[in-house]
PyMOL Python script that loads the backbone (N, CA, C, O; Angstrom):
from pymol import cmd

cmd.read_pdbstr("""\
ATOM      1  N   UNK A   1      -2.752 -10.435  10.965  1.00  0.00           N
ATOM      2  CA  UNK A   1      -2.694  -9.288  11.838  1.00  0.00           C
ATOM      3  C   UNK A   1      -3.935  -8.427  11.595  1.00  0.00           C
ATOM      4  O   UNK A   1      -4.484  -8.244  10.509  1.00  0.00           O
ATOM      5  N   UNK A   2      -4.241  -7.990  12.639  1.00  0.00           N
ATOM      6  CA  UNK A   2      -6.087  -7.132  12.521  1.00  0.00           C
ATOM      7  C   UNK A   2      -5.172  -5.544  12.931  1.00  0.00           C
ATOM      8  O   UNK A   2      -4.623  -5.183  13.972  1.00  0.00           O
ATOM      9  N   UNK A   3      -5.314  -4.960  11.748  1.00  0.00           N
ATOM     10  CA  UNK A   3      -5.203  -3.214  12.151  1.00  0.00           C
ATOM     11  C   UNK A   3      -5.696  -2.184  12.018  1.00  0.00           C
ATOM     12  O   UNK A   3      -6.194  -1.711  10.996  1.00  0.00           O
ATOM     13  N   UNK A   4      -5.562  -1.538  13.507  1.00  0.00           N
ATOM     14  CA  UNK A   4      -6.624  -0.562  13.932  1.00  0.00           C
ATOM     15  C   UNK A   4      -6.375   1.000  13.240  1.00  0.00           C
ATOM     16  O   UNK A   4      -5.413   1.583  13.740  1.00  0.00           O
ATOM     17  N   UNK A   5      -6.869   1.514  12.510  1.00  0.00           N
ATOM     18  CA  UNK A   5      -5.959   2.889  12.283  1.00  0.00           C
ATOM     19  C   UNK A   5      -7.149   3.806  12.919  1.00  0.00           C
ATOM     20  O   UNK A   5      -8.337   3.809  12.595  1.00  0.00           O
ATOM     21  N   UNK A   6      -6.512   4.562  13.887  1.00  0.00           N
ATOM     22  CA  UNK A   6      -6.982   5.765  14.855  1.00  0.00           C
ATOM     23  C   UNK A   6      -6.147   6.727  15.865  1.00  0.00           C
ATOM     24  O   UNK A   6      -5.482   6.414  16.852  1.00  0.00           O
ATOM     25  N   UNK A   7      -6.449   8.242  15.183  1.00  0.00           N
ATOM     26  CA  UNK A   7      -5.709   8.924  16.411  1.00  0.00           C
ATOM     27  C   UNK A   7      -6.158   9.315  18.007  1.00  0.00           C
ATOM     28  O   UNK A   7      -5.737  10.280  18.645  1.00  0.00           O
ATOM     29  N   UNK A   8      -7.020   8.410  18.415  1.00  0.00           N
ATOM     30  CA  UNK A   8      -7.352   9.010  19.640  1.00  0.00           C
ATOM     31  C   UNK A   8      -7.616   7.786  20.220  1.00  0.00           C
ATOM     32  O   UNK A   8      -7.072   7.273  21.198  1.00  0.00           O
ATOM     33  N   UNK A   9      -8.580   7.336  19.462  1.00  0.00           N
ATOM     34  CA  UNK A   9      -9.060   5.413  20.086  1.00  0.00           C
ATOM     35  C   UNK A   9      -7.802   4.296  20.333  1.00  0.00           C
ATOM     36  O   UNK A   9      -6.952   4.127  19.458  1.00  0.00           O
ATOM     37  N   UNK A  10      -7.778   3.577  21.576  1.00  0.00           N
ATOM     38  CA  UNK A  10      -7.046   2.741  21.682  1.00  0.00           C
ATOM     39  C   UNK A  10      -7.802   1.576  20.815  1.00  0.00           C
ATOM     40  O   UNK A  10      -8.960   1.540  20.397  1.00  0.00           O
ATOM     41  N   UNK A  11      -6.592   0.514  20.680  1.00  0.00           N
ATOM     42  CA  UNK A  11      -7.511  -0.713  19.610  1.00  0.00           C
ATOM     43  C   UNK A  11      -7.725  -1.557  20.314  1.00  0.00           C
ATOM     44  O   UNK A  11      -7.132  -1.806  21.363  1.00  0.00           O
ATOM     45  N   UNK A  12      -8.953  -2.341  19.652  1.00  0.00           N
ATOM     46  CA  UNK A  12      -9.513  -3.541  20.856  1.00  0.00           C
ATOM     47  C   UNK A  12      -8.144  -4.649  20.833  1.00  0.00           C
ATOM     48  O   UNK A  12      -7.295  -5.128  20.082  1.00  0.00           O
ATOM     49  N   UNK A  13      -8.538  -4.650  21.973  1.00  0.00           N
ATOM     50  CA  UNK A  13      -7.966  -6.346  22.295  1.00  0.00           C
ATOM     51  C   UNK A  13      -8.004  -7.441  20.897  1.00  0.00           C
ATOM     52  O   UNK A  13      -8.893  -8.028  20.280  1.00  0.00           O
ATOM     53  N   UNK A  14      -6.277  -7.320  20.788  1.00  0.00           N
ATOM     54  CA  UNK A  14      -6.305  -8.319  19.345  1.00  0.00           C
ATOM     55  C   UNK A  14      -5.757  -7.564  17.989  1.00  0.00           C
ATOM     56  O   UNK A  14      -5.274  -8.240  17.080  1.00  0.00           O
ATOM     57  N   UNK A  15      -5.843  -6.263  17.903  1.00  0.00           N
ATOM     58  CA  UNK A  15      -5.888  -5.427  17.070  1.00  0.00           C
ATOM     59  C   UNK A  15      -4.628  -4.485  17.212  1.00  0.00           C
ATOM     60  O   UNK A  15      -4.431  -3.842  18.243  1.00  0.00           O
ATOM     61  N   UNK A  16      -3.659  -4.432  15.955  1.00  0.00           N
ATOM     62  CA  UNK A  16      -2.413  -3.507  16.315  1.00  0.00           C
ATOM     63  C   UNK A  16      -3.188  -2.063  16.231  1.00  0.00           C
ATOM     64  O   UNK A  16      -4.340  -1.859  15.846  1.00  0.00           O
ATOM     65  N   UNK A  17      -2.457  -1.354  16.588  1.00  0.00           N
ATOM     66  CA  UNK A  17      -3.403   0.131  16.290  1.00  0.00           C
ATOM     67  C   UNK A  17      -2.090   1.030  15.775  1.00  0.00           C
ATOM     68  O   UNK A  17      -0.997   1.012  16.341  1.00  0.00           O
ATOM     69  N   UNK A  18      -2.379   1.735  14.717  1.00  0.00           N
ATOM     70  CA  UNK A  18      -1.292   2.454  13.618  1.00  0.00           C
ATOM     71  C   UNK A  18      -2.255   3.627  14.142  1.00  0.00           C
ATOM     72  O   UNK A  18      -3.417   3.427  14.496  1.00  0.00           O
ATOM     73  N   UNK A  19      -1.393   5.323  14.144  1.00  0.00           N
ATOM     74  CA  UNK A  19      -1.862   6.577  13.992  1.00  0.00           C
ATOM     75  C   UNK A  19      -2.286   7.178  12.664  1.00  0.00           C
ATOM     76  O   UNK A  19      -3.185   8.019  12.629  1.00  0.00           O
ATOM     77  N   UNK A  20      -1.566   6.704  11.409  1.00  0.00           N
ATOM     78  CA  UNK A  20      -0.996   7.117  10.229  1.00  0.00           C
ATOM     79  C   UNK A  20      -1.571   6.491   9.452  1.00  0.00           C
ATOM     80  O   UNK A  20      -1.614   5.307   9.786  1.00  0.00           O
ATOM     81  N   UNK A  21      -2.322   6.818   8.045  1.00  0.00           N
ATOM     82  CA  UNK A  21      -2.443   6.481   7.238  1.00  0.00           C
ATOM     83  C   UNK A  21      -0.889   5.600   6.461  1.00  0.00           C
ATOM     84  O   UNK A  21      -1.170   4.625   5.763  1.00  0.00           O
ATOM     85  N   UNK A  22       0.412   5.903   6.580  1.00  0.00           N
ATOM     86  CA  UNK A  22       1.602   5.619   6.092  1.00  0.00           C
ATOM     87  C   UNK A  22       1.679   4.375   6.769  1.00  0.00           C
ATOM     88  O   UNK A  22       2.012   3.407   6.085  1.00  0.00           O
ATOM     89  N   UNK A  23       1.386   4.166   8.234  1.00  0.00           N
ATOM     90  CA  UNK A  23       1.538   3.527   9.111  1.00  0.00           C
ATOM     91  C   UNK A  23       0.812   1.683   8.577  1.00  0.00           C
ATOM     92  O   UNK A  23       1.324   0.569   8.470  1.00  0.00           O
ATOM     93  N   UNK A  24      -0.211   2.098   8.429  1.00  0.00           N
ATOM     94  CA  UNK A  24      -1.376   1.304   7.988  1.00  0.00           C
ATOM     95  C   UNK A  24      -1.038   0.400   6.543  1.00  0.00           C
ATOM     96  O   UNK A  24      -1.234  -0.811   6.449  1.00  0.00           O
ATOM     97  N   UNK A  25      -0.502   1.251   5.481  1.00  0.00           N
ATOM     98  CA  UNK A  25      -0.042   1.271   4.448  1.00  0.00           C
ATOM     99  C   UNK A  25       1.023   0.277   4.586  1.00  0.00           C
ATOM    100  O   UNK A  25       0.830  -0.731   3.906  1.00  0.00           O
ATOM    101  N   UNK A  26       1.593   0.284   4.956  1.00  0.00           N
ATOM    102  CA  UNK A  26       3.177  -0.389   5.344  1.00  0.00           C
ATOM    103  C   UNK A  26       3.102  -2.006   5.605  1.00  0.00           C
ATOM    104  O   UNK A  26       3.654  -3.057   5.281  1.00  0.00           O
ATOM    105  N   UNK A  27       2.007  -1.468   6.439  1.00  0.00           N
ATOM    106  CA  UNK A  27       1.576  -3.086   7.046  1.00  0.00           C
ATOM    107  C   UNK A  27       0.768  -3.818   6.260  1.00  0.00           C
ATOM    108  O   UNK A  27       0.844  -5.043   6.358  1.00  0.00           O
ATOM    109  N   UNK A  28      -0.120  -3.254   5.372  1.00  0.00           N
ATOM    110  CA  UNK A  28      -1.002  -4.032   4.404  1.00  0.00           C
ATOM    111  C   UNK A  28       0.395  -4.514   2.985  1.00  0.00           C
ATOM    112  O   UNK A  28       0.458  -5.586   2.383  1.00  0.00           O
ATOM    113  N   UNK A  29       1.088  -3.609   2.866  1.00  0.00           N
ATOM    114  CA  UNK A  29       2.156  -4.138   2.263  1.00  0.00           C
ATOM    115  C   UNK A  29       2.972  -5.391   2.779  1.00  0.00           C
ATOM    116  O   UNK A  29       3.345  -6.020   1.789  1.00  0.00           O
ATOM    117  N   UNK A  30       3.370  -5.964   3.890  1.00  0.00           N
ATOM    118  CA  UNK A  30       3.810  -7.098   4.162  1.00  0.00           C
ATOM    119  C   UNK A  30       2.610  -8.417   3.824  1.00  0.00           C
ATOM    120  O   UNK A  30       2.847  -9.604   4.047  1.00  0.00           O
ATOM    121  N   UNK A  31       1.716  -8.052   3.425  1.00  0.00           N
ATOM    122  CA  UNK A  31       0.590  -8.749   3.177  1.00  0.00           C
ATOM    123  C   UNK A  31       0.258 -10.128   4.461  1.00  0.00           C
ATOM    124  O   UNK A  31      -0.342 -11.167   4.186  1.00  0.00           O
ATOM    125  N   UNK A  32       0.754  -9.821   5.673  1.00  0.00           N
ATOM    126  CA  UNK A  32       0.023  -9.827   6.812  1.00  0.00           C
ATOM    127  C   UNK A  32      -1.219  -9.570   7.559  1.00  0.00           C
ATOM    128  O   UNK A  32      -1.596 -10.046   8.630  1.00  0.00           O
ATOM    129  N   UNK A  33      -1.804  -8.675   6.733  1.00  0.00           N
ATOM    130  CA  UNK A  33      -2.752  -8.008   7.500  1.00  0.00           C
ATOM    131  C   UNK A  33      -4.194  -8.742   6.937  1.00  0.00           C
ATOM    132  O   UNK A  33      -4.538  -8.937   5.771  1.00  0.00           O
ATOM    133  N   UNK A  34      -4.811  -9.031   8.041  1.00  0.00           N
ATOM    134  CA  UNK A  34      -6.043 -10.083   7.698  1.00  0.00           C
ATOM    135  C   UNK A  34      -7.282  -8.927   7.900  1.00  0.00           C
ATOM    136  O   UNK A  34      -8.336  -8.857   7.268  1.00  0.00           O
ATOM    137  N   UNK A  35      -7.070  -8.542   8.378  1.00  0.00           N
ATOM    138  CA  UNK A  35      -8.657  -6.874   9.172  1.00  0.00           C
ATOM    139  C   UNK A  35      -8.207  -5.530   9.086  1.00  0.00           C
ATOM    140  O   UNK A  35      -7.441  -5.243  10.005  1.00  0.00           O
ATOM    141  N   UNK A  36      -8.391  -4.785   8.430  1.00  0.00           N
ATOM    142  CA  UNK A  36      -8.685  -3.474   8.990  1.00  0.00           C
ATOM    143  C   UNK A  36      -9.546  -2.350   9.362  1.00  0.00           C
ATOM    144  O   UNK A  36     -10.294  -2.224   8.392  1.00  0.00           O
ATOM    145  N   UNK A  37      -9.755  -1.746   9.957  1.00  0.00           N
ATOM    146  CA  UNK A  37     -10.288  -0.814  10.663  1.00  0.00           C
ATOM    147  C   UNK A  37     -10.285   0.473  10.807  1.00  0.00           C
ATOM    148  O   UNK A  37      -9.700   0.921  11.793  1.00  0.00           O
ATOM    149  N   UNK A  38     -10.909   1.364   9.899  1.00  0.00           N
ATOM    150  CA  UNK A  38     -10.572   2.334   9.612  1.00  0.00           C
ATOM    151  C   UNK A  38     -10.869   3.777  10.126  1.00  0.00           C
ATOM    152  O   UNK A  38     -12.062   3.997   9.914  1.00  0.00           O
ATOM    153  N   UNK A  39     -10.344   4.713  10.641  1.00  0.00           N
ATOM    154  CA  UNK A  39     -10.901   5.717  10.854  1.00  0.00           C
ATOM    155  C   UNK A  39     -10.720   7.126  10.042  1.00  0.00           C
ATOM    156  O   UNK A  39      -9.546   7.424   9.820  1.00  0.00           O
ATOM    157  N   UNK A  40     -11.708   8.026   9.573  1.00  0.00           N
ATOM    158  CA  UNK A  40     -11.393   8.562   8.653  1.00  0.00           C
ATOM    159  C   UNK A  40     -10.939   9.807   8.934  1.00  0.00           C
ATOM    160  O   UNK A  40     -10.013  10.252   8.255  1.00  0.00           O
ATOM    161  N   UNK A  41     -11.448  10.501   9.868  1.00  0.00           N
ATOM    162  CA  UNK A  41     -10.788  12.230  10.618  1.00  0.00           C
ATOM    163  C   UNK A  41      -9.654  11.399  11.343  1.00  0.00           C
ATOM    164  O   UNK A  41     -10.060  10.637  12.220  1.00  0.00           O
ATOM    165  N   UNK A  42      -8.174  11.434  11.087  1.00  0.00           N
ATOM    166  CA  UNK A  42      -7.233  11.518  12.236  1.00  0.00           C
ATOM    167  C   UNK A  42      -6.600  12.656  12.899  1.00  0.00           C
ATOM    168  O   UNK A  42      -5.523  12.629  13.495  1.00  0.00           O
ATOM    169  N   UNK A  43      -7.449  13.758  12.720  1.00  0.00           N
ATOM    170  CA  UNK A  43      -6.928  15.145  13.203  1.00  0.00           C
ATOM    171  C   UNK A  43      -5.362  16.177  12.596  1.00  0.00           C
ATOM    172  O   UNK A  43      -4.827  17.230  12.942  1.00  0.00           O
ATOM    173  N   UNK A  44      -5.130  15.159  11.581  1.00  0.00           N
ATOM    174  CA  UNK A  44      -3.882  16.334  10.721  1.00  0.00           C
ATOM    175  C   UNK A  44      -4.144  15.714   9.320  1.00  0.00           C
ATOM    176  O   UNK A  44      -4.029  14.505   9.119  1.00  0.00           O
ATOM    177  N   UNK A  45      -4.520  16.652   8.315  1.00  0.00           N
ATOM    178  CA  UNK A  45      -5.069  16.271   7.110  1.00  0.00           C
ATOM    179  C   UNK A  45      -3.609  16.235   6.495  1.00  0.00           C
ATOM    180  O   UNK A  45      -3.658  15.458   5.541  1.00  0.00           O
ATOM    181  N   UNK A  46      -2.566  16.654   6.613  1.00  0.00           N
ATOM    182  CA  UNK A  46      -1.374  16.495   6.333  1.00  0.00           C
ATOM    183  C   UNK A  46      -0.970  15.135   6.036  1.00  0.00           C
ATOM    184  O   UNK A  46      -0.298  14.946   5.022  1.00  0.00           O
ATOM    185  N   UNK A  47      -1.322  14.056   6.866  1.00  0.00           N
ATOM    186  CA  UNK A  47      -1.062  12.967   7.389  1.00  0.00           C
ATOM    187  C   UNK A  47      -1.503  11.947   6.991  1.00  0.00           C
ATOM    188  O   UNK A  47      -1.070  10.811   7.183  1.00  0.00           O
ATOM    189  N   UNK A  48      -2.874  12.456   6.096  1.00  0.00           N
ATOM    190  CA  UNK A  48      -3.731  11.672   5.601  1.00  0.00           C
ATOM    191  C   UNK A  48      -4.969  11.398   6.539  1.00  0.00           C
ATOM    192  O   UNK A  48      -5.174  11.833   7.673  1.00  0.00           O
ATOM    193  N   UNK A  49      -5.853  10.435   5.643  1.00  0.00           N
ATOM    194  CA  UNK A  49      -6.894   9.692   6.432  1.00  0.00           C
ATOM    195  C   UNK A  49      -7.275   8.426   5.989  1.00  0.00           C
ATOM    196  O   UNK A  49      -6.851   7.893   4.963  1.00  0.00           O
ATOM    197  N   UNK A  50      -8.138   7.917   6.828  1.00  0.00           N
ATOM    198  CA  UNK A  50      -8.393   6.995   6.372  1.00  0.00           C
ATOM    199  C   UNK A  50      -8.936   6.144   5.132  1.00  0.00           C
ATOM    200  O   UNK A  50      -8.983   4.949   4.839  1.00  0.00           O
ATOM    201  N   UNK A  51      -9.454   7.766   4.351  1.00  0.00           N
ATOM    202  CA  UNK A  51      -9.825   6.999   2.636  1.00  0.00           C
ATOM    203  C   UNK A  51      -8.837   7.306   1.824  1.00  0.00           C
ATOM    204  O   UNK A  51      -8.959   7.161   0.608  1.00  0.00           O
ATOM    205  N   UNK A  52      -7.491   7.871   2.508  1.00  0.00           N
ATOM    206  CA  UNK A  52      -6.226   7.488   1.580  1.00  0.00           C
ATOM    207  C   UNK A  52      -6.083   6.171   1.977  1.00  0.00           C
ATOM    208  O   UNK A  52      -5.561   5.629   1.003  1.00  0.00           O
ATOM    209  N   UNK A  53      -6.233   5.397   2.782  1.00  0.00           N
ATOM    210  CA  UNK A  53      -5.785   3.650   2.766  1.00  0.00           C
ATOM    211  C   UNK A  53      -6.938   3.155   1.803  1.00  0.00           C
ATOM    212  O   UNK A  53      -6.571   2.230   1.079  1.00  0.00           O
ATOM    213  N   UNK A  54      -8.104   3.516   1.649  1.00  0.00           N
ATOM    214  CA  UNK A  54      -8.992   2.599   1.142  1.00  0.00           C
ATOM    215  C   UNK A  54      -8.868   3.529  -0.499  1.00  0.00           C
ATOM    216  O   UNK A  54      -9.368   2.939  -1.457  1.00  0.00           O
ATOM    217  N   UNK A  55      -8.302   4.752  -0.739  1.00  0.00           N
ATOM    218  CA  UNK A  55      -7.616   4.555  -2.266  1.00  0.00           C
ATOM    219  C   UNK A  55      -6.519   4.027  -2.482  1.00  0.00           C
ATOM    220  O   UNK A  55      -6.253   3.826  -3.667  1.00  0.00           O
ATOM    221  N   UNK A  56      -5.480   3.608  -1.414  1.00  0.00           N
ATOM    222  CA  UNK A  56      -4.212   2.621  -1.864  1.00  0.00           C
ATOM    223  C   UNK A  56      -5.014   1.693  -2.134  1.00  0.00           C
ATOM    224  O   UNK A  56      -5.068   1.441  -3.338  1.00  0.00           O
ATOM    225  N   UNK A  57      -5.750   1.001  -1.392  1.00  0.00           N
ATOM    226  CA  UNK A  57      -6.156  -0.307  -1.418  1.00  0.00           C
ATOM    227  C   UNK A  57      -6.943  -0.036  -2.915  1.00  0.00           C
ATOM    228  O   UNK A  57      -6.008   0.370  -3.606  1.00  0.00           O
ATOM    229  N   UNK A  58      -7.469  -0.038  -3.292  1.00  0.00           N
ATOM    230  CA  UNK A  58      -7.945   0.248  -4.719  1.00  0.00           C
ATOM    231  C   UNK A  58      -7.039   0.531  -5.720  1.00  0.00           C
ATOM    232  O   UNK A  58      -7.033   0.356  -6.939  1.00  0.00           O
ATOM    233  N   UNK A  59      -6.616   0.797  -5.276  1.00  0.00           N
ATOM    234  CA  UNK A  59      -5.016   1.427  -6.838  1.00  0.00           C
ATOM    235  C   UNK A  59      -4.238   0.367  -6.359  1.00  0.00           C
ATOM    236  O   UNK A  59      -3.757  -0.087  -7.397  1.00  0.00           O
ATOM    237  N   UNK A  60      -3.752  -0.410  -5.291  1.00  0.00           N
ATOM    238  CA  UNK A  60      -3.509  -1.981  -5.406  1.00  0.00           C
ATOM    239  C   UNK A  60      -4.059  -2.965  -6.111  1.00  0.00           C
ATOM    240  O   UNK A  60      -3.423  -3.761  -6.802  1.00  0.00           O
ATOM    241  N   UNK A  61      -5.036  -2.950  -5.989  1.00  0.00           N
ATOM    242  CA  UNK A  61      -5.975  -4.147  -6.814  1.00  0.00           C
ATOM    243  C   UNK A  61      -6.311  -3.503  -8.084  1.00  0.00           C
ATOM    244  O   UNK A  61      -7.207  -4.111  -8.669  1.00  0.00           O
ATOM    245  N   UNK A  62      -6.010  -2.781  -8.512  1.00  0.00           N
ATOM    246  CA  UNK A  62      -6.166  -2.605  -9.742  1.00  0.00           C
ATOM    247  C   UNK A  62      -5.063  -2.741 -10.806  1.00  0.00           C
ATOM    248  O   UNK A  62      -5.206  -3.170 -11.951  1.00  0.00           O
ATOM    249  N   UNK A  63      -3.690  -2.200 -10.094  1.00  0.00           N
ATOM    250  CA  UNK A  63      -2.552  -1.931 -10.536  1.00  0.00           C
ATOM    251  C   UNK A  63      -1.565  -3.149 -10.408  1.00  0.00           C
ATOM    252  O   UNK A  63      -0.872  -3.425 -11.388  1.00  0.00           O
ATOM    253  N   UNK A  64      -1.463  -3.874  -9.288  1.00  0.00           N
ATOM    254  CA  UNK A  64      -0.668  -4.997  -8.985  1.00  0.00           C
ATOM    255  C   UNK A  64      -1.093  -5.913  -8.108  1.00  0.00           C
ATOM    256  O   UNK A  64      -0.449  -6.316  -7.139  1.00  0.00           O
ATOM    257  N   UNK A  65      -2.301  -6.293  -8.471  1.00  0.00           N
ATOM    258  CA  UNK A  65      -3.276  -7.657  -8.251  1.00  0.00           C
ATOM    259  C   UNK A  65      -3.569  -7.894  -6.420  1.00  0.00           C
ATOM    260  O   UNK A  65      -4.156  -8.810  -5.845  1.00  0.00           O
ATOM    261  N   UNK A  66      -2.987  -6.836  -5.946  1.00  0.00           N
ATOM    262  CA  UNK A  66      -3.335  -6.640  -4.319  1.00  0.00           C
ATOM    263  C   UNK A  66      -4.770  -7.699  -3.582  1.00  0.00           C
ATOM    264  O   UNK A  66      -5.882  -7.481  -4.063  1.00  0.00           O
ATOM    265  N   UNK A  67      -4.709  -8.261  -2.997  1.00  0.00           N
ATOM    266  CA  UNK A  67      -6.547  -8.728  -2.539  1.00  0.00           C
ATOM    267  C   UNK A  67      -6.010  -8.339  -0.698  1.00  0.00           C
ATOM    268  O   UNK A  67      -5.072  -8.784  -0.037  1.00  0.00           O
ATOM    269  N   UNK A  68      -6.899  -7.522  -0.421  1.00  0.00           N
ATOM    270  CA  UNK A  68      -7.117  -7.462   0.460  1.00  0.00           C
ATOM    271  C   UNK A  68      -8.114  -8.321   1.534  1.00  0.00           C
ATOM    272  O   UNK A  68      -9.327  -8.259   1.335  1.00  0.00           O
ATOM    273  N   UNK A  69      -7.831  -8.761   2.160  1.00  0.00           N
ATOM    274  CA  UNK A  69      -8.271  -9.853   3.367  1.00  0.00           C
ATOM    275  C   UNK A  69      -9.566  -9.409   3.670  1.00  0.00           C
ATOM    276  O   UNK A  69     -10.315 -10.321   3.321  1.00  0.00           O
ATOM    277  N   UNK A  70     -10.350  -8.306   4.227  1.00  0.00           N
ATOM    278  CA  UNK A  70     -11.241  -8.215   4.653  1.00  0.00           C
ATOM    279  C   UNK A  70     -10.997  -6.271   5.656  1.00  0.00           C
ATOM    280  O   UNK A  70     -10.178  -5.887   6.491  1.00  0.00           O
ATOM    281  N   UNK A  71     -11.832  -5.785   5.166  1.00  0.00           N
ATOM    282  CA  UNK A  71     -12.068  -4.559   5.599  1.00  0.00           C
ATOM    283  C   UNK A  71     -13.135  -4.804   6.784  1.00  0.00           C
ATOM    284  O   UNK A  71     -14.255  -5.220   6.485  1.00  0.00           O
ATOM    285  N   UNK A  72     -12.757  -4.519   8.267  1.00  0.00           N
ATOM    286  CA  UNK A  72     -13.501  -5.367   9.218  1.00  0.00           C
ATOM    287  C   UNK A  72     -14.714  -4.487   9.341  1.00  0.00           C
ATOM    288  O   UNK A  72     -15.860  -4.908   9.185  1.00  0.00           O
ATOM    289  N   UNK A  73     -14.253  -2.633   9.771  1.00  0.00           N
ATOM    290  CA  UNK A  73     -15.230  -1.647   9.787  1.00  0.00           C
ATOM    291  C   UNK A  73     -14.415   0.074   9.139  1.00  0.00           C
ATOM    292  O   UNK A  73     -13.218   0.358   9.166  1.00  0.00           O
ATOM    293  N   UNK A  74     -15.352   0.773   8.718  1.00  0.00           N
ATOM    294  CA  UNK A  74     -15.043   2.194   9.124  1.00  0.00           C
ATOM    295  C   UNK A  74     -15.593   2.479  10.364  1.00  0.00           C
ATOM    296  O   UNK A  74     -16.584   1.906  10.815  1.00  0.00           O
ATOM    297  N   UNK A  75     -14.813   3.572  11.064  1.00  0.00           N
ATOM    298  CA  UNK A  75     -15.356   4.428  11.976  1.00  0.00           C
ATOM    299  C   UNK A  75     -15.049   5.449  12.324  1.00  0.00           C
ATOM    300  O   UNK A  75     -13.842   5.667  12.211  1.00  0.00           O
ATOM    301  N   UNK A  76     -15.834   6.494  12.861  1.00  0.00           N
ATOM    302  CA  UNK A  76     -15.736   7.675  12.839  1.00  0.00           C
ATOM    303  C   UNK A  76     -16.439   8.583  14.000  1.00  0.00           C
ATOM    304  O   UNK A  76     -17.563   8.231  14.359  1.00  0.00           O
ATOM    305  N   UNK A  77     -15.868   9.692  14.587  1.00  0.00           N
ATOM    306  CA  UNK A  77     -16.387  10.147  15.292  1.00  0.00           C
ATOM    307  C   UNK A  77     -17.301  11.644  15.478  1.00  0.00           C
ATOM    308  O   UNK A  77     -18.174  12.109  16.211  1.00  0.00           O
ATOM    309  N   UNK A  78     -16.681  11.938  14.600  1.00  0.00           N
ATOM    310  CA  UNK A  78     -17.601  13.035  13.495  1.00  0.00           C
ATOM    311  C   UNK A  78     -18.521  12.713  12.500  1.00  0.00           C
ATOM    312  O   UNK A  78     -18.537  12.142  11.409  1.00  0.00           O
ATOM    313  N   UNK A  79     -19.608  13.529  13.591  1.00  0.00           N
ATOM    314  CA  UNK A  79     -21.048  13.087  12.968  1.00  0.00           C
ATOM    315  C   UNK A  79     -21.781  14.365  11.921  1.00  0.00           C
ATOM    316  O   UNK A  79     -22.996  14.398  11.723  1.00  0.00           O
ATOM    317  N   UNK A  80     -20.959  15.220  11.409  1.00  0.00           N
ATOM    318  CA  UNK A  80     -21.265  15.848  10.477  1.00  0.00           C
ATOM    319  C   UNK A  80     -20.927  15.575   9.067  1.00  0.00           C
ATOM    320  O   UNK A  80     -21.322  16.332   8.180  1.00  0.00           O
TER     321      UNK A  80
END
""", "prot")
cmd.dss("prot")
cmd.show_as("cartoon", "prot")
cmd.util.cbc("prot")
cmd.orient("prot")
C-alpha cells in the first residue's frame, strides 16, 4: 500500500491518502505499507505532522526492529 499523508492535497492515483499523522501511523503498523509520502504543515499542530511519522518511524527501528519499505517523498507547501 503507497500512503499519502496530506491535509489539503488529494493523493495521486495509486496512493491511499490519510489526513493524520495517527492515521498514517496505524497503517505503517499493519506493515502493509510499501511508500510513504509525507507532508509536514497539516494545518492543526495538535494533530501532529508529518515528522511525528518519521520520529515513529525511527523509534520503530530502533526499539522493535521496524524496517520501513521505502519513504517515497516529503512535501510541503510552505516555503518558509
Amino acid at each position: 500500500m503507497k500512503v499519502y499523508l496530506d491535509d489539503e492535497r488529494a493523493a495521486p492515483p495509486g496512493w491511499k491518502r490519510v489526513h493524520w499523522p495517527a492515521e498514517a501511523i496505524a497503517l505503517l503498523e499493519t506493515g502493509d505499507v510499501t511508500h510513504i509520502n509525507l507532508d509536514h504543515d497539516l494545518g492543526d499542530d495538535e494533530h501532529g505532522t508529518g515528522y511525528d511519522v518519521i520520529l515513529w518511524i525511527e523509534r520503530a527501528v530502533a526499539t522493535r526492529g521496524f524496517q520501513p519499505q521505502s519513504i517515497a517523498r516529503l512535501h510541503e507547501r510552505n516555503v518558509s
